[in-house]
C-alpha positions, 0 to 999 in steps of 0.5 A: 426486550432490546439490549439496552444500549451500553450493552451492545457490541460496536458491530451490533451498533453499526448494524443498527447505524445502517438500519437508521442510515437507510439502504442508499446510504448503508450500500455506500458504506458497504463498498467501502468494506471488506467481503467477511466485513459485510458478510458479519455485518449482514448478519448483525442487521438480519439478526436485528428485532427491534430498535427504540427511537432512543437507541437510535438517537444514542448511536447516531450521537456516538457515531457522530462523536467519534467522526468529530474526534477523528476529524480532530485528529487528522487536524492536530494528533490525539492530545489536540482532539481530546482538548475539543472535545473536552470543551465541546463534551466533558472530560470524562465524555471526552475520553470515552470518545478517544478511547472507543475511537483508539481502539479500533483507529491505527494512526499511523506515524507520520501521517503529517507527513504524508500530507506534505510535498516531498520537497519541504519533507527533503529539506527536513531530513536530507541532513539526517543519517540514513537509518533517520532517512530509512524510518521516515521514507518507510511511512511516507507514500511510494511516490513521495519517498521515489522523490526524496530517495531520487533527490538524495546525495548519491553517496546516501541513496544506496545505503538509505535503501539497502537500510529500508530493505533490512528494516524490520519493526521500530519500537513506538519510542523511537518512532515518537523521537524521530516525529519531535524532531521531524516536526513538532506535531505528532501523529500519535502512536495509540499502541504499543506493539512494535510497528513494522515498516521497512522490508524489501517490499517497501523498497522496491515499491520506492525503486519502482518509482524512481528513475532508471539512472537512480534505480540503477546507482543504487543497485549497483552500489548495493550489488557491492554492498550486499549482493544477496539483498540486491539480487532479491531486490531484482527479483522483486522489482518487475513483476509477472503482471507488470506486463500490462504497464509495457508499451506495445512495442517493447512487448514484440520484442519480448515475445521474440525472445520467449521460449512458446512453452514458457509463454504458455504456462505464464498465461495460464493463469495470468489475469485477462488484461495480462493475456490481451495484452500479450494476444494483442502483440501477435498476429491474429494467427499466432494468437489464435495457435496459442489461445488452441494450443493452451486449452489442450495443456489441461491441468498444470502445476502451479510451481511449473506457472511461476518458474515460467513466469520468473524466467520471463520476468528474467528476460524482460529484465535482460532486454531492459538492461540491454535497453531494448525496450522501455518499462515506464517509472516515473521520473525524467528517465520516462521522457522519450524523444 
């Protein structure tokens, strides 16, 4: 006999969603996912007897429920959604559909925001003190938070940053305070763990956005500020597979400046665009020399790959410094003449 329909876990129900669904669409869906998703997934639909016309139907509504009360959220946040639906379904309905929906749905704060061109979002907050400034630009897009810090005072820029690399978690509370202020509709906060934004990753995902001249303010601010934050920024700024992202031009150059041994460990495991990229700046005899001389290393520690790949992160960086050669990032520095 089938479970009846109450007793169903929500991944039983989604693989009966994606029998009633049919293949195409389910396929569709399936690429939305993750691998250990779809593997669980599979297991629920191959574990899958029989399904009555009445449960089919009563997953069918909830499933389309819930993608009203998420559609309602993105619109106006929690409470405007849980007032739809209370008019379309019933209070007692209503929050059984929040509260299924707010179980697994994260919504992130300032998600209003996100929406926004970074412009209206500055003039919000240009006048805030920079850990107000830090919070917000933590949430926002790696692009739109390039913008603001690019457009910053330069005698906030550097603090703002070094206040997004030292952030850790900010407790819902505060977050819910700076959203009021912020703007009047609030992206709700439906847990209440500590959610965490900041970090040094988050700061330089924003410095690799912004231009070379507010790149450099800042770091040579927080170089004086906190050298050891600075110098970890650095480090993290220019990545070995960034390579790919480097005109062709520029990559002779570096190629030039790279010990062969050094270049060798770095591809051995580098990604295939990573190593066209270097084969293709080389002459068909040297790239043809390296790609023989690499299949005879054999096996190679991967301590010794990563100390060689930091070595030509190092150089790259030099030569940039040195303006050598160009590495695109966005803003009005990119414009070459």
């Amino acid at each position: 006999m089938a479970k009846t329909f109450g007793g169903l876990s929500g991944r039983q129900k989604a693989a009966i969603l994606l029998i009633t669904l049919g293949p195409e669409v389910s396929a569709e869906i399936f690429k939305q996912l993750r691998e250990d998703e779809i593997e669980q997934l599979t297991l629920e639909i191959a574990n899958v007897r029989k399904v009555d016309s009445t449960e089919r139907e009563q997953i069918l509504s909830e499933f389309h429920q819930i993608c009203l009360a998420q559609e309602y959220i993105q619109q106006g946040g929690i409470a405007y959604a849980k007032d739809i639906l209370e008019k379309a379904l019933g209070e007692q309905k209503a929050v059984e559909v929040i509260n299924r929906l707010t179980a697994t749905l994260q919504v992130r704060p300032f998600d209003f925001a996100r929406k926004a061109e970074p412009t209206q979002i500055l003039n919000f907050i240009q006048n805030e003190n920079p850990q107000t400034i830090a919070l917000v630009l933590s949430y926002l897009q790696a692009d739109q938070s390039s913008h603001i810090l690019s457009s910053l005072p330069q005698e906030k820029q550097a603090e703002v940053a070094r206040r997004i690399a030292l952030m850790d978690s900010t407790s819902p509370e505060v977050i819910n305070q700076v959203e009021r202020v912020l703007e009047q509709k609030l992206s709700a906060t439906v847990t209440q763990d500590y959610s965490t934004a900041g970090g040094i990753e988050s700061i330089v995902m924003i410095l690799n956005g912004v231009d070379r001249g507010t790149e450099r303010t800042i770091l040579d601010a927080l170089e004086i500020q906190d050298p050891e934050l600075a110098e970890e920024i650095k480090k993290r700024m220019f990545v070995f597979e960034d390579i790919v992202n480097i005109d062709n031009r520029s990559i002779q150059r570096i190629i030039r400046d790279l010990e062969n041994s050094d270049l060798q460990l770095a591809l051995k495991v580098a990604s295939e665009e990573v190593r066209e990229a270097i084969f293709r700046n080389m002459s068909k005899r040297m790239a043809e020399t390296f790609k023989e001389e690499m299949e005879y290393m054999g096996p190679v520690r991967l301590r010794d790959v990563e100390e060689a790949q930091t070595r030509i992160v190092a150089t790259i960086r030099r030569l940039e410094e040195a303006s050598e050669i160009i590495i695109a990032r966005g803003g009005g520095d990119d414009i070459i003449v």
